[in-house]
Phi, psi and omega in degrees: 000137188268131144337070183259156147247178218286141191272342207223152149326117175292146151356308187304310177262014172287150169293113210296334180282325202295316178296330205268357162277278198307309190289333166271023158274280205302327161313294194288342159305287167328305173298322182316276212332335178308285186298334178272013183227358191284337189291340194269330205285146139275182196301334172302321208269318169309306179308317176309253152024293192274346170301304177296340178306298189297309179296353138295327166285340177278324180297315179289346165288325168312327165241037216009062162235036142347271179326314206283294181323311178296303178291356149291322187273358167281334190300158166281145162224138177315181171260171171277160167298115179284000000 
């Protein structure tokens, strides 16, 4: 097997503000998605779905955007459109 190496920075060796942009991207993303879909998900899809919200909130806690994080999950969000 042939061997390469990695074309990118693993996660690991990335610039801390840039994951705390991204894993808070990825948070306000869930939620959207959360709200424009709950009305389609049963409850397994909801659950799932909010397993990822916490594991986005937790990534953002991991690199400290705590703070950030929580006034995402505090914002009003419209309801969605039918």
């Amino acid at each position: 097997m042939d061997t390469k190496p990695m074309p990118e920075a693993p996660i690991a060796e990335s610039n801390p503000a840039s994951l705390r942009a991204i894993y808070l991207e990825r948070l306000e993303r869930l939620l959207d998605l959360r709200r424009q879909h709950e009305q389609e998900l049963n409850q397994q899809g909801l659950r799932l779905l909010d397993h990822s919200v916490f594991a986005a909130y937790c990534d953002c806690r991991d690199v400290g955007g705590e703070e950030e994080a929580q006034a995402i999950l505090r914002e009003p969000r419209p309801p969605a459109e039918l």
